[in-house]
C-alpha positions in Angstrom: 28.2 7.4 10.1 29.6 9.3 12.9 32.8 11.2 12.2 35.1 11.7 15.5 37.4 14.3 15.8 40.2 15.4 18.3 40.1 18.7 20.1 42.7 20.6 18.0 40.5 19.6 14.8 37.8 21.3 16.3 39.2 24.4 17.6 40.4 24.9 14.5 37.1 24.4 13.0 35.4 26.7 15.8 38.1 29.6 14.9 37.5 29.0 11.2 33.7 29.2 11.8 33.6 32.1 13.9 35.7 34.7 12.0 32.6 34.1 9.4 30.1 34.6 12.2 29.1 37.8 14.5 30.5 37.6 18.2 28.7 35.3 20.5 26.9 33.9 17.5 28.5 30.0 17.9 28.4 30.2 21.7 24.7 31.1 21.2 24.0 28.3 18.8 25.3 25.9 21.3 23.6 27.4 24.3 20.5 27.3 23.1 20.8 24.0 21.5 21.9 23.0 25.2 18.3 24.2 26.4 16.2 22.5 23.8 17.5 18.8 24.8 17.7 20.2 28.8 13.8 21.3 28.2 12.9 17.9 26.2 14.0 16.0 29.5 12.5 18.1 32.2 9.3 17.7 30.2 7.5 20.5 32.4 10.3 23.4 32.6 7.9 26.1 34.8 9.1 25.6 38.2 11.8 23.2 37.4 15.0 23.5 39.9 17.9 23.8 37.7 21.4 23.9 39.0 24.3 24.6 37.1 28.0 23.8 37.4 29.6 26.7 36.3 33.6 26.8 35.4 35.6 29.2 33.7 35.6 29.6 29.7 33.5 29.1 27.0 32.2 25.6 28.7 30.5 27.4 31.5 29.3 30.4 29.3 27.3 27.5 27.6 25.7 26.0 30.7 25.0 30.3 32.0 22.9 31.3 28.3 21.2 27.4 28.7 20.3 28.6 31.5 19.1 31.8 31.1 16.5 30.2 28.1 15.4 27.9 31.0 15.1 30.3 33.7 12.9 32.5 30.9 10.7 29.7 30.5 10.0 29.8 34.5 12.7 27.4 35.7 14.1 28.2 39.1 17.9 28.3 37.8 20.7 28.8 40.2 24.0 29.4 39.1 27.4 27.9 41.8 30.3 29.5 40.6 33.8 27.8 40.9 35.7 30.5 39.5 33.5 34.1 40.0 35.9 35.8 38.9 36.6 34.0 35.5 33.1 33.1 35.1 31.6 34.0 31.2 30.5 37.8 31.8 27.7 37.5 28.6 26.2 34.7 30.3 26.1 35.5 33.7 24.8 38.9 33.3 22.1 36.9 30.6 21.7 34.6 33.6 20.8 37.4 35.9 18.5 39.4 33.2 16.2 36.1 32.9 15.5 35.9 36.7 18.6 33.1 37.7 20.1 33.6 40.9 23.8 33.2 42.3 25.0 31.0 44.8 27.7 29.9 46.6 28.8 26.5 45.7 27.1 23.7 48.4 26.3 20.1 47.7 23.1 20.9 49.3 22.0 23.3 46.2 22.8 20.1 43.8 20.9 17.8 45.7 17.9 19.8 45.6 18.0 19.9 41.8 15.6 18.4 39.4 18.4 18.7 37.2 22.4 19.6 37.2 24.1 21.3 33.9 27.7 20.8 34.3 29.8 23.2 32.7 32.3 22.9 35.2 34.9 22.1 32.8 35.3 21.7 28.3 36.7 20.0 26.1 40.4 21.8 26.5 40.5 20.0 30.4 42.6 17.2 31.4 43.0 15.7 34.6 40.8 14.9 37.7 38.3 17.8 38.8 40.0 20.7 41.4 39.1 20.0 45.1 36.1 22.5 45.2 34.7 20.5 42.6 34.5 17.2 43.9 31.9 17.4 46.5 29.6 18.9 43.7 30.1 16.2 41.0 29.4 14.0 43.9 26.1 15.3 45.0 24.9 15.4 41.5 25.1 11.7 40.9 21.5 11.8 42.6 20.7 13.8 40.1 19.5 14.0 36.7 23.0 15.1 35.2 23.8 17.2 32.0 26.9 16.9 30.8 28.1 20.1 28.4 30.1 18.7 25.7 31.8 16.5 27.7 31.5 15.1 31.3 33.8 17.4 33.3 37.3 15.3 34.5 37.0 12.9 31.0 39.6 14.1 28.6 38.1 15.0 25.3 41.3 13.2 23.6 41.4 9.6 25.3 38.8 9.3 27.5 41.1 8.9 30.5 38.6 9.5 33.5 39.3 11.0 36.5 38.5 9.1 40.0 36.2 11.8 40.4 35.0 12.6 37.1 31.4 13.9 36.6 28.5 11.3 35.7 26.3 12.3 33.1 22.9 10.8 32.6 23.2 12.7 28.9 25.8 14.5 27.5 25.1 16.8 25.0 27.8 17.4 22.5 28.3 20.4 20.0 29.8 20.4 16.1 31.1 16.7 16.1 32.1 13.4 18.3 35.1 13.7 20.7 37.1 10.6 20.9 36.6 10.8 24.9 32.7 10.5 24.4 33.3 6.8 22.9 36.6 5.3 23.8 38.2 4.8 26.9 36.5 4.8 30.7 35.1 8.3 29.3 32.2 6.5 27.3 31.5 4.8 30.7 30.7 8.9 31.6 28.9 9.7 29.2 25.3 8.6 29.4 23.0 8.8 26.7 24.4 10.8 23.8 22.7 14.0 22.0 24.2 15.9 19.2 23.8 19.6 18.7 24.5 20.9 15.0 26.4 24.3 15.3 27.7 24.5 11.6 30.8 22.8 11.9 30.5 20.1 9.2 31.4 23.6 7.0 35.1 24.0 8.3 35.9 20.3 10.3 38.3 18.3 8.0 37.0 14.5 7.1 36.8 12.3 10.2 39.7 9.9 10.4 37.7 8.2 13.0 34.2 7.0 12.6 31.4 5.3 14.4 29.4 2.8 12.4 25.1 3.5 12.6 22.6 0.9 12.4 21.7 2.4 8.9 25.7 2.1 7.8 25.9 -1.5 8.8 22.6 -2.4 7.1 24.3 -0.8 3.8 27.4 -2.9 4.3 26.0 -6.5 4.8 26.5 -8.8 1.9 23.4 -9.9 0.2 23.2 -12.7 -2.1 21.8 -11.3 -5.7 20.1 -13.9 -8.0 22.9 -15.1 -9.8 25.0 -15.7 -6.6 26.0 -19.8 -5.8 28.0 -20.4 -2.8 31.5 -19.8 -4.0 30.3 -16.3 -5.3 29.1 -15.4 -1.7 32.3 -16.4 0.1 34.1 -18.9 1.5 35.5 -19.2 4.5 38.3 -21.4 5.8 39.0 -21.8 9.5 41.7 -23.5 11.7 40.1 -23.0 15.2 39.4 -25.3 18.3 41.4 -28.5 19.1 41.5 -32.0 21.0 42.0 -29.9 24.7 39.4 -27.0 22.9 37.3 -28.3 20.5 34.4 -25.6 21.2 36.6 -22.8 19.9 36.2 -24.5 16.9 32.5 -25.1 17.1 32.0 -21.6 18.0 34.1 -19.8 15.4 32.4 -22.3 12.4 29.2 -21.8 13.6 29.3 -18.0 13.5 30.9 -18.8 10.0 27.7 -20.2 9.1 25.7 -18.1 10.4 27.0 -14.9 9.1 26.4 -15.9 5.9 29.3 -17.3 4.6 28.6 -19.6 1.1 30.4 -22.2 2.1 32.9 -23.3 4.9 36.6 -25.5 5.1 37.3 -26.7 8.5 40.9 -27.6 8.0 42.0 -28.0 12.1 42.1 -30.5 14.8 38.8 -30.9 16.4 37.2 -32.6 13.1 34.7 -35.1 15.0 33.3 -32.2 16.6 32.9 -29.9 13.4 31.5 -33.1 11.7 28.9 -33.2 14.9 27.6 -30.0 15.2 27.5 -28.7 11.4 27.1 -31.7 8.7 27.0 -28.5 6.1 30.9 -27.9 6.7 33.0 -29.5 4.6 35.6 -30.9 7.0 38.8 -31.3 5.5 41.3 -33.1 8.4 44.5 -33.5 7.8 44.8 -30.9 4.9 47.3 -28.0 4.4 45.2 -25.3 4.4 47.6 -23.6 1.7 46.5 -26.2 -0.6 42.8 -25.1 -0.3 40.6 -22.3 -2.1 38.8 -19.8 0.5 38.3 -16.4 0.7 39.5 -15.8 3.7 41.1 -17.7 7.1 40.2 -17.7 10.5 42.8 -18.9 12.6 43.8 -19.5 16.2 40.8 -20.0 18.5 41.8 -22.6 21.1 44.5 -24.1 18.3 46.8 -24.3 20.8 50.3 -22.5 21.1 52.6 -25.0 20.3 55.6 -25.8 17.3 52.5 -27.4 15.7 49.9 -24.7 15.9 53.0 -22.7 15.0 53.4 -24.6 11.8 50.0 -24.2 11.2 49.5 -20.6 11.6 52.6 -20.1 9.5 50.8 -21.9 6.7 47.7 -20.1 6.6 49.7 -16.8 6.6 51.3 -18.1 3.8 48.6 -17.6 1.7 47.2 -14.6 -0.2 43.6 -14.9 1.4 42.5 -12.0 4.0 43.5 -14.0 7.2 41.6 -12.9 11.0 44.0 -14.0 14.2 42.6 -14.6 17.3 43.6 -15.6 20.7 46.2 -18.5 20.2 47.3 -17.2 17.5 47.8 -14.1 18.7 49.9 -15.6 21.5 52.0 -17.5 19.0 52.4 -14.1 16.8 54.1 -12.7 19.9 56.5 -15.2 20.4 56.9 -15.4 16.4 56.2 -11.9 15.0 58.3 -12.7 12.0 55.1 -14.6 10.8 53.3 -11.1 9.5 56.5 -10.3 7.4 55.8 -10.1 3.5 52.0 -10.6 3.8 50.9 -9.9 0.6 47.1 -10.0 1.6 45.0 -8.6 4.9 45.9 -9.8 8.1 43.1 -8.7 10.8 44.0 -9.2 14.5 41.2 -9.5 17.3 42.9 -8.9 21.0 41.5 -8.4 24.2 43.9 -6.2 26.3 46.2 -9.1 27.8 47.1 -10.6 24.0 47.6 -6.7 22.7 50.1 -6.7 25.2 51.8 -9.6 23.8 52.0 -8.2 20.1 52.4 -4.7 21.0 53.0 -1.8 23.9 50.2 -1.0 26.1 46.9 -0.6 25.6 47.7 2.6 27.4 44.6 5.1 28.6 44.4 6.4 24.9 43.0 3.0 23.6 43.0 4.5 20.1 46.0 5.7 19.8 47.2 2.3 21.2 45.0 0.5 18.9 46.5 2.9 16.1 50.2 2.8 16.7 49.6 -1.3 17.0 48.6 -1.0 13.2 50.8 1.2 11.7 53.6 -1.2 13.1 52.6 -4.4 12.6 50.6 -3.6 9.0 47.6 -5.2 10.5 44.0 -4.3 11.2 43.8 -4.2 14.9 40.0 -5.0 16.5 41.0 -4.1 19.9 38.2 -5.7 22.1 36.6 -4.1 25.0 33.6 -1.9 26.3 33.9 0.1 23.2 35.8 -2.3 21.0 38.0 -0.3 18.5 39.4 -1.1 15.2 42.1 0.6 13.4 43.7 0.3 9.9 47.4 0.5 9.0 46.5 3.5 7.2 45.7 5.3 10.3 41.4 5.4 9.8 40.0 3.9 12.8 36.2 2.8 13.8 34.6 2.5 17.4 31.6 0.3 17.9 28.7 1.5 19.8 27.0 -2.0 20.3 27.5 -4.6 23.0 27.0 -5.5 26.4 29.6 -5.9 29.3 27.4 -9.8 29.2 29.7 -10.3 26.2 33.0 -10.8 28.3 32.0 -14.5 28.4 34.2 -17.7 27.5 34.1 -18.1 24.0 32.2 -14.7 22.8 35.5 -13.6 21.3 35.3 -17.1 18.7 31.7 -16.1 18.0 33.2 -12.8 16.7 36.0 -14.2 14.6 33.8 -16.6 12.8 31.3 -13.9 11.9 34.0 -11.6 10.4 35.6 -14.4 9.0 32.4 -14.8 6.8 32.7 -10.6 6.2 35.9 -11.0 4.8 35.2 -13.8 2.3 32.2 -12.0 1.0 34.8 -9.4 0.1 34.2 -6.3 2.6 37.4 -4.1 2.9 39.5 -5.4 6.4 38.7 -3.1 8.5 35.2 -2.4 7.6 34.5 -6.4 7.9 35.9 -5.9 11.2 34.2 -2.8 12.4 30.5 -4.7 10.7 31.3 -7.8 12.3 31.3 -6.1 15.9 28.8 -4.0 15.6 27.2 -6.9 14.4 28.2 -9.2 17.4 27.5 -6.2 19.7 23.2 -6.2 18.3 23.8 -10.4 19.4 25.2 -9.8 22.5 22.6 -7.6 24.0 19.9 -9.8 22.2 21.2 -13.0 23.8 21.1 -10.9 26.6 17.8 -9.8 27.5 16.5 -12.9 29.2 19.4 -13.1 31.6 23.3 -13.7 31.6 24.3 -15.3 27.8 26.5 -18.2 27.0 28.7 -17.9 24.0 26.6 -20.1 22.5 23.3 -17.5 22.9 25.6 -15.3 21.1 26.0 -17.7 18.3 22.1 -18.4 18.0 21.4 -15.1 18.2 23.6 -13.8 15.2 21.4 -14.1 12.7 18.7 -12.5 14.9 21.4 -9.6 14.7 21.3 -9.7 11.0 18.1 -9.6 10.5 17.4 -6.6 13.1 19.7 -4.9 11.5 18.6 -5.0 8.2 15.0 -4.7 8.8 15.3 -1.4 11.3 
């Protein structure tokens, strides 16, 4: 698991960490950890063009000792300064020591690369890049681009992009995870990901935000043990689809099933369609789902929005079982938020960014601080769905999910999802974590269902347990 930290966490860390170190020792650890993933994708660094992106502060100094390694190695590294006169003194005059040259700043230079460092700007910038950037960061996206730390023009905080915002092929990031390498537009920057350890873990406080691995998930699955029958292993109860919307329900019981729930109610109104698809559901029309035993509920997939999906909801919040909201539901929360008062149990909420807006302010460019604030007030988990979906406790701990596929954003994906942590949450995972599993998990279907084309929802579905599977097995 990936721990996520904001950039006042680690400058404090940094300071910490360097008053135990000699001078230059952290920037040196980053620098050269910088070269070894630049050298690893050059493959053949002798006569390599290198171009680097050089900005004022520590960010630059980084991409001027890289580059100094490199240009020792027989690179051809030239060095465009946007600042000369701030630029890091140790690692230009290390630049020029190792045979790197000066230049003045031309897109021309970039183009010509066989790879771009930009250093133009850290982690401590916010805001679009300054006009004599802009051309550069421009030329380089023909480029194999190396981001250092962060893409220059993402802030480190939100991941709030600039319109002009550099484009990394790989960013390689130093100590920890910056919430603007995996939230917001920012991830969209980003590229592939490569961590440098500089010694951090020693002074950074524990991560209040994680990201889930493959290895995590795997750990967290249920598994059935021996003694195990299907009441022990969970069971779910869901009040999903309709007459007008009946594959809502099909959708969200299906994932129910196969998630791995022991058992499953269906206790809404599109019963002849449950009864059709899954003759293992036990189909129980007409009934108050107060008066039945589950696990947890899953509520609000195409139930409608009416007094009587109103009723309903208000029911299965009634009881003491974990209870996931999604879409309807959501929509009737917002016109009835007095629903979540006095919960005794979980309540777990699943919006895309028009229902967030419904039950709470924003989404704003800080999606976790959105998703965040949405929790602490309404006392819910919030799964706020997107590119990188996001959950967040009430307790302020949050989780962003690094699986998925933009193929997801598909009519009925989002019931696929709440039937598969509806089965999560019956087998007893902690709210949030069954939410932060379950999307990761339906993030491993999506870009399964997705490799022989454009998915349906119900690809998604099928391909669930494939999820499962490759995730325990990898």
């Amino acid at each position: 698991m990936r721990g996520v930290h904001t950039v006042e966490q680690v400058r404090a860390a940094e300071d910490a960490l360097m008053a135990t170190l000699p001078d230059g020792a952290l920037m040196v650890r980053a620098a050269y950890g910088l070269y070894v993933e630049c050298a690893r994708l050059l493959g053949r660094v002798y006569g390599a063009q290198v171009v680097l992106l050089v900005g004022a502060g520590n960010n630059g100094g980084d991409a001027l000792y890289a580059g100094a390694y490199l240009a020792r190695r027989g690179a051809l590294v030239t060095a465009l300064l946007l600042t000369p006169d701030r630029a890091h003194a140790g690692g230009l005059a290390s630049l020029r020591a190792a045979g790197g040259r000066v230049a003045e700043p031309s897109p021309d230079v970039v183009a010509g690369g066989d790879l771009v460092l930009d250093g133009i700007v850290g982690i401590g910038g916010s805001g679009d890049l300054r006009p004599a950037a802009v051309p550069l960061a421009a030329a380089a996206e023909g480029v194999l681009t190396v981001a250092v730390d962060i893409p220059s023009g993402v802030d480190a905080d939100t991941g709030a992009a600039g319109e002009h915002a550099v484009r990394a092929d790989v960013t390689v990031t130093f100590g920890t995870l910056k919430p603007g390498l995996v939230v917001g537009d920012g991830a969209g920057h980003t590229g592939e990901l490569r961590f440098v350890d500089i010694g951090l873990d020693e002074t950074l406080p524990p991560p209040d935000t994680m990201v889930l691995e493959s290895a995590d998930v795997a750990a967290l699955l249920p598994t059935p043990g021996g003694s195990d029958d299907k009441y022990t292993r969970g069971v779910v109860g869901l009040v999903s689809g309709s007459a007008a919307y009946p594959g809502a329900g099909v959708l969200s019981t299906g994932s129910a099933i196969n998630g791995g729930a022991g058992m499953v109610r269906y206790a809404g109104t599109a019963a002849a369609a449950i009864r059709a698809a899954y003759p293992e559901v036990v189909v129980q029309e007409g009934a108050q789902p107060s008066a039945l035993r589950v696990q947890s509920w899953v509520a609000g997939p195409g139930m409608g929005t009416d007094d009587d999906a109103r009723d309903l909801l208000a029911d299965v919040l009634s009881t003491d079982a974990p209870v996931l909201v999604d879409a309807d539901g959501i929509t009737v929360l917002g016109e009835h938020p007095d629903l979540l008062h006095g919960r005794a149990s979980a309540t777990v909420l699943t919006p895309h960014d028009r229902e967030f807006a419904r039950i709470a302010d924003g989404p704003s460019a800080d999606r976790l601080g959105s998703a965040r604030a949405a929790a602490a007030s309404l006392g819910a988990v919030v799964l706020l769905k997107g590119d990188r979906t996001i959950v967040a406790a009430p307790d302020g701990r949050a989780w962003v999910n690094p699986t998925g596929t933009p193929w997801l954003g598909t009519a009925g994906s989002g019931d696929v999802l709440s039937g598969l942590i509806g089965s999560l949450l019956a087998a007893g995972l902690e709210p949030p974590l069954a939410a932060a599993v379950g999307a990761y998990v339906h993030g491993v279907a999506g870009q399964l269902a997705a490799a022989d084309g454009p998915p349906s929802s119900m690809d998604v579905l099928h391909a669930v347990r494939h999820a499962l599977h490759t995730i325990r097995t990898s």
